[in-house]
C-alpha positions as CSV (number, residue, x, y, z in Angstrom):
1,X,-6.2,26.8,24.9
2,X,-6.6,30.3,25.4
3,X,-9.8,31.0,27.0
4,X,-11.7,34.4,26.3
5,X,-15.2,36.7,26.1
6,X,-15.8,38.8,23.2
7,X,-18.0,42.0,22.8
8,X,-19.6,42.4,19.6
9,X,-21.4,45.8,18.7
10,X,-24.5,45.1,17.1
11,X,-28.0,47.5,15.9
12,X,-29.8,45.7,18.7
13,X,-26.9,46.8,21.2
14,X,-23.3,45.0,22.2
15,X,-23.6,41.1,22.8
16,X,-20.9,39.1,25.2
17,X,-19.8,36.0,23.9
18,X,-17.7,33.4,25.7
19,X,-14.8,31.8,23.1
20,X,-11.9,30.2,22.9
21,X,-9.1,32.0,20.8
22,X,-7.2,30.5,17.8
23,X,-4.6,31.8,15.5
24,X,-4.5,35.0,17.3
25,X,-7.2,36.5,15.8
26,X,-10.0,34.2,15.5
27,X,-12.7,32.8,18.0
28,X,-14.5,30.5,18.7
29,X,-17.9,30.8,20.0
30,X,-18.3,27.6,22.2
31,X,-21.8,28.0,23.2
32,X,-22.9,27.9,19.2
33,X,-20.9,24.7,18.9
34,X,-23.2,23.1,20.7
35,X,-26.1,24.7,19.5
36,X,-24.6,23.3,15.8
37,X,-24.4,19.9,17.6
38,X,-27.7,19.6,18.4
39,X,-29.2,20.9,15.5
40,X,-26.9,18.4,13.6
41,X,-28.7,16.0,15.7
42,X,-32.1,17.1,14.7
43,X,-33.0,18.5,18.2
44,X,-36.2,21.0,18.1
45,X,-34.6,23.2,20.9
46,X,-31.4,23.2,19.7
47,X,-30.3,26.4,21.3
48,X,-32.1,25.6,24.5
49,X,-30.3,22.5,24.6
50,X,-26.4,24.5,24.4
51,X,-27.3,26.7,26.7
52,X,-28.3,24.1,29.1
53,X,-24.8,21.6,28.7
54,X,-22.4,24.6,27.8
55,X,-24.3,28.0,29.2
56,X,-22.5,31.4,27.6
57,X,-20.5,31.8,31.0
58,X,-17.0,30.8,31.6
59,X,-18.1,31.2,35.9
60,X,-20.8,29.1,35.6
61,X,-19.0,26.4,33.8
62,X,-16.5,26.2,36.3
63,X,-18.5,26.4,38.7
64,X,-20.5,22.9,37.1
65,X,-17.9,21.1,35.4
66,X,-15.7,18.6,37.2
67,X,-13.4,18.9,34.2
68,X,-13.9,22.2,32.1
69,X,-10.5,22.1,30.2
70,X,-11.8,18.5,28.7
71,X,-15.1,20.4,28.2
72,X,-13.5,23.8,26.3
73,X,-11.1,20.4,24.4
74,X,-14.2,18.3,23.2
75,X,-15.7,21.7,21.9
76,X,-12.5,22.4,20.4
77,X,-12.4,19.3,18.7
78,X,-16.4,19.3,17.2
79,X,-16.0,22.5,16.2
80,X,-12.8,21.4,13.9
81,X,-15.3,19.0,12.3
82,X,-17.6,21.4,11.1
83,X,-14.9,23.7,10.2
84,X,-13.7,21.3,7.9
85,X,-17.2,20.9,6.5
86,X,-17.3,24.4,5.5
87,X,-20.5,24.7,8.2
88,X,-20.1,27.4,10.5
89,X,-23.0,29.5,10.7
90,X,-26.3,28.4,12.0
91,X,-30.1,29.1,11.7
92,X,-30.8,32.8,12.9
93,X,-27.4,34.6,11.7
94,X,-25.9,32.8,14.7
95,X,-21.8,32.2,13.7
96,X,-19.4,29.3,15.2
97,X,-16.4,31.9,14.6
98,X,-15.6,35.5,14.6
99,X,-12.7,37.6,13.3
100,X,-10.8,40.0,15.5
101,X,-10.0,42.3,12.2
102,X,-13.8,42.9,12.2
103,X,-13.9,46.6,13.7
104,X,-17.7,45.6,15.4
105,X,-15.7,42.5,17.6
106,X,-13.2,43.1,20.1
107,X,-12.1,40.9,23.2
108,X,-12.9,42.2,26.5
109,X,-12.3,40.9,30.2
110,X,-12.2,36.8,29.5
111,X,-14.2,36.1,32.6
112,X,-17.8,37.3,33.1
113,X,-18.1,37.0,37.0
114,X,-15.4,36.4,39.9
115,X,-16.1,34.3,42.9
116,X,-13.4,35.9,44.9
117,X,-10.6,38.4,44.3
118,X,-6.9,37.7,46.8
119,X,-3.9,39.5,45.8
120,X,-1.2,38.3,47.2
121,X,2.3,40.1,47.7
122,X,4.7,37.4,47.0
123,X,8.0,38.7,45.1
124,X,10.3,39.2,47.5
125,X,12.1,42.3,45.1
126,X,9.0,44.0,45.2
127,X,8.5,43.7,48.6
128,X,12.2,44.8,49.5
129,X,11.8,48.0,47.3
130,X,9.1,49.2,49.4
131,X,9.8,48.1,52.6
132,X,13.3,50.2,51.7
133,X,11.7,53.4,50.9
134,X,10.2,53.7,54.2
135,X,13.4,52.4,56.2
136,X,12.6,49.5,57.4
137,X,13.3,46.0,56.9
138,X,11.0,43.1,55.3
139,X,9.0,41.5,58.4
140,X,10.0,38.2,59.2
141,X,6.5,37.3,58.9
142,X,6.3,37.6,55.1
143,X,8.6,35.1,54.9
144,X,6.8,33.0,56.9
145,X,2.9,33.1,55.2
146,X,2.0,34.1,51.7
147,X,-0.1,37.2,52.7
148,X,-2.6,38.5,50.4
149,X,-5.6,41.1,50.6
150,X,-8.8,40.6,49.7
151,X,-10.6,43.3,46.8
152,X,-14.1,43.7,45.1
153,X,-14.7,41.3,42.3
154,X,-17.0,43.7,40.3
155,X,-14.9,46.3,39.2
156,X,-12.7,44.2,36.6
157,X,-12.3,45.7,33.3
158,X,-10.8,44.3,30.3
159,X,-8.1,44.8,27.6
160,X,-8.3,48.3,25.6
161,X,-11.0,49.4,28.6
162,X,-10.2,53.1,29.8
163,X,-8.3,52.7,33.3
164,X,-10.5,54.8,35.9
165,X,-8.6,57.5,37.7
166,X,-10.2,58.4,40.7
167,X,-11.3,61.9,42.2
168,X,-9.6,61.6,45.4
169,X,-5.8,60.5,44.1
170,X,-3.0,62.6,42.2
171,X,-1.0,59.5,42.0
172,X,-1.8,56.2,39.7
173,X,0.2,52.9,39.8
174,X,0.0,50.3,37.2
175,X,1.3,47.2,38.4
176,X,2.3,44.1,36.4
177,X,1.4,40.7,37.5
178,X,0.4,37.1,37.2
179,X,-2.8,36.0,38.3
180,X,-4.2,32.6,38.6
181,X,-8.3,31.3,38.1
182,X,-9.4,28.3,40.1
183,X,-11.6,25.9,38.4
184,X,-12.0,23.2,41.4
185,X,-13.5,23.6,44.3
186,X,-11.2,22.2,47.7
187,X,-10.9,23.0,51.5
188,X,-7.5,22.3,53.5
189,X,-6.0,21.3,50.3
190,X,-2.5,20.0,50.0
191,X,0.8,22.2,48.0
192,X,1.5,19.3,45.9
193,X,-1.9,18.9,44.3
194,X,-3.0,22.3,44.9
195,X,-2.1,22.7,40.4
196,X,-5.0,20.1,40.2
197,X,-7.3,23.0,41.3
198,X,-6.0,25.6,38.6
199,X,-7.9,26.4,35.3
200,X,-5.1,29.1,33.9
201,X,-3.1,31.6,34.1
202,X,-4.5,35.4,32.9
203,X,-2.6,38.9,33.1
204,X,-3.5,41.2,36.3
205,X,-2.9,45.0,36.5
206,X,-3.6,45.9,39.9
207,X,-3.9,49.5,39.5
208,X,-3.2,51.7,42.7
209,X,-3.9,55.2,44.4
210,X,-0.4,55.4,46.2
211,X,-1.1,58.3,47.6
212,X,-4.5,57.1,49.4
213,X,-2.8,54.0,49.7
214,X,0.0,55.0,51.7
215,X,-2.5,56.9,54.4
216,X,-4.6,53.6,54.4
217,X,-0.8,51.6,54.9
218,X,-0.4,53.9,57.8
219,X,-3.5,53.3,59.6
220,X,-2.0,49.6,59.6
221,X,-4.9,48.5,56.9
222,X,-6.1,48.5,53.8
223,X,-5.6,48.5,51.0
224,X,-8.9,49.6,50.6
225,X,-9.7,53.0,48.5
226,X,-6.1,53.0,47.3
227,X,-7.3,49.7,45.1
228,X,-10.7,49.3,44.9
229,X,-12.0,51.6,42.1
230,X,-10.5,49.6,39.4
231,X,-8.5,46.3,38.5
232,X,-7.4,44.9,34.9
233,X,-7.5,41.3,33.9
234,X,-7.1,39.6,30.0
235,X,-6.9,39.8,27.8
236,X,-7.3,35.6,27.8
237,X,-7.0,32.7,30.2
238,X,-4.0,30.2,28.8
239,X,-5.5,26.9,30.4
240,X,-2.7,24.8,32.8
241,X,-2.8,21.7,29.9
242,X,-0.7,24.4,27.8
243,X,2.1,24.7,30.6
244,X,1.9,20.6,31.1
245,X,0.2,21.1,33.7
246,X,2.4,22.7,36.1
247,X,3.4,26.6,37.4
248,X,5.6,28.0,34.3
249,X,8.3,30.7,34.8
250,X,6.9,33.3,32.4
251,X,8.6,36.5,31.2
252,X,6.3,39.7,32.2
253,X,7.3,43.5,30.9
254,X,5.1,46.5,30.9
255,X,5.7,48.7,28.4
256,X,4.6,52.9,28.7
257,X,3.9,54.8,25.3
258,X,6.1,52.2,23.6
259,X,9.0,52.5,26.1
260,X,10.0,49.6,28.6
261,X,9.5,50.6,32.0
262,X,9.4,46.7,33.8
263,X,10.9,43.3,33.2
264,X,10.7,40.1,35.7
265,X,9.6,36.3,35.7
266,X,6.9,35.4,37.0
267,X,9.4,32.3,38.7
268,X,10.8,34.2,41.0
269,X,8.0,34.5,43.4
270,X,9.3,33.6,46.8
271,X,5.7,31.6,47.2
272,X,4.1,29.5,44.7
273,X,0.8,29.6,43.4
274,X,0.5,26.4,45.1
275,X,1.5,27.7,48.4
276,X,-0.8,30.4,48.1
277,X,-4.0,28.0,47.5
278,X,-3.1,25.7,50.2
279,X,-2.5,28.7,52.3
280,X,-5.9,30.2,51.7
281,X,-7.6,26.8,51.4
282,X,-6.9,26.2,55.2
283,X,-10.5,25.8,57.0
284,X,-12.0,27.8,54.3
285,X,-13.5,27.1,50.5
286,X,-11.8,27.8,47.5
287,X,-14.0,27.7,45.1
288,X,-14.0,27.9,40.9
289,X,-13.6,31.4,39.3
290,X,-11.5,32.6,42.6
291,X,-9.0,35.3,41.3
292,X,-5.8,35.2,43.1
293,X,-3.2,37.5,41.9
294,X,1.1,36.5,42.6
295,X,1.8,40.5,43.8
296,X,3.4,42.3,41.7
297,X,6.8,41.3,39.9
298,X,10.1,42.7,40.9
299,X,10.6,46.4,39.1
300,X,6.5,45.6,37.6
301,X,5.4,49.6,38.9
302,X,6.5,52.9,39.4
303,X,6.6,52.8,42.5
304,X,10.0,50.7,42.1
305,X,11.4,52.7,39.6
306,X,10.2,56.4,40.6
307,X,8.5,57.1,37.3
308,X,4.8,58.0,37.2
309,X,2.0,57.1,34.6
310,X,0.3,60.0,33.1
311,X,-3.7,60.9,32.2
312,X,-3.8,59.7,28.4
313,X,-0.7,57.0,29.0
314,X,-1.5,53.9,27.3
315,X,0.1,50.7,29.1
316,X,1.0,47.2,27.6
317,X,1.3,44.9,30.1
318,X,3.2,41.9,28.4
319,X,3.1,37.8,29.6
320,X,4.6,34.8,27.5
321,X,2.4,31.8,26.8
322,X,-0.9,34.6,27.7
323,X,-0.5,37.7,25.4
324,X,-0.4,41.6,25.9
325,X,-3.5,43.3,28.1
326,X,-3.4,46.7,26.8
327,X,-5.3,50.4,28.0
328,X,-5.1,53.9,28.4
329,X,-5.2,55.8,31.5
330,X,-8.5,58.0,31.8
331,X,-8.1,61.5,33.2
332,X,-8.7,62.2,36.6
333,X,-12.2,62.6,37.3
334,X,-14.1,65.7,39.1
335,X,-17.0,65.3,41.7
């Protein structure tokens, strides 16, 4: 399943709607599913009753369901029974389904709140590109632990959102990665069942300052300002059941103004996703809607590949199995 949130521009203002995403262009509202369900069941407070078992937030039902991919399946599955019944709308103009070719809907970031942000820097090409360009070599340590740095969770945008450039920096970064979002909860927690704890698999653009960045790198921390105005996640969440439950090795381009600029696989990450939870997990809570990004893949920015995106750019950010996240880059703002 492909897990997702969908803005939809109404008189009384834009609503956010949690969904699940079929036939690339349609979705499913799950929280009206069951709001169909009970009505179906003659319940008085049919709506109160949906938003109670299956509230209109993908962090909260993680947060509350021991099994949320079951969950997002059983709603799948009702809602194909009253598809093929021809009932999809209910009482009060509220639909079971919307249509991405209707201008007023669009998707947007596919989860509404994250626990915890860790980006990790775990493709050893990446790593050796940079570590290269200021003369030194890769730090036995890094082979040693899958390091990561922690970022704000609130500044997430979504697909066709404008990318934020920031006053203070002259030079932007896209960066292509694969980012995983827990869905269970687990301390100290083993490699080989640390896939048990993962929901899916979403898109990450970690988009940089480098020149801020590399004065923070310096200073022998950070990142800090040279990440924190703006990250990009979506444009869905392609649940584990759909890569039989395991880590898949995924092909990941990014594309500039139509032209190729990055190609890697996600596969070739030195750690695993699994590493990297059991790593984190040790003495310390990981907990469901945690956002931990792989680092970014081998050639996946220009850093790498010494070319520079531009005010106005629009990027394409491309991973099999998920889809394409897809924005413009804002000009730089004034004070």
């Amino acid at each position: 399943m492909k897990i997702c949130q969908v803005k939809i521009n109404t008189s009384y203002g834009t609503q956010t709607r949690m969904g699940i995403l079929i036939n690339d262009n349609q979705v499913i509202d799950v929280n009206h599913v069951w709001s169909m369900y009970y009505a179906k069941d003659n319940r008085y407070n049919s709506q109160e009753r949906a938003d109670y078992i299956c509230p209109n937030s993908l962090h909260t039902i993680l947060t509350l369901k021991d099994q949320p991919i079951e969950f997002f399946q059983m709603t799948q599955t009702l809602f194909e029974t009253y598809q093929k019944d021809g009932d999809l709308d209910l009482s009060g103009n509220g639909k079971l389904l919307y249509s991405l070719d209707d201008e007023s809907i669009a998707l947007t970031k596919p989860i509404d709140k994250i626990t915890t942000y860790r980006d990790f820097y775990a493709h050893e090409k990446h790593v050796a590109k940079g570590f290269e360009k200021r003369n030194e070599p890769i730090p036995e340590a890094w082979y040693e632990i899958p390091a990561y740095y922690k970022g704000p969770s609130a500044g997430f945008i979504g697909p066709e959102d404008e990318v934020l450039w920031p006053h203070y920096s002259n030079i932007l970064d896209y960066e292509l990665e694969l980012g995983v979002i827990v869905g269970k909860e687990g301390k100290n927690i083993k490699a080989e069942n640390a896939t048990d704890h993962i929901f899916g698999f979403s898109i990450l653009n970690d988009i940089s300052a480098r020149d801020i960045q590399r004065k923070e790198m310096a200073i022998r921390l950070g990142p800090a300002k040279g990440k924190d105005f703006c990250s990009v996640i979506g444009p869905v969440i392609t649940t584990i059941d759909e890569f039989n439950n395991k880590e898949p090795d995924l092909l990941m381009t990014a594309t500039i103004n139509g032209q190729e600029w990055s190609r890697g696989q996600s596969g070739d990450s030195h750690f695993s996703f699994s590493e990297m939870i059991a790593h984190v997990s040790m003495d310390e809570w990981v907990l469901p809607g945690d956002f931990m990004g792989s680092g970014t893949v081998g050639t996946g920015c220009g850093l790498e590949i010494d070319k520079w995106i531009q005010s106005g750019d629009t990027i394409e950010l491309f991973v099999e199995g998920i889809g394409t996240l897809r924005n413009k880059i804002g000009n730089k703002r004034t004070v």
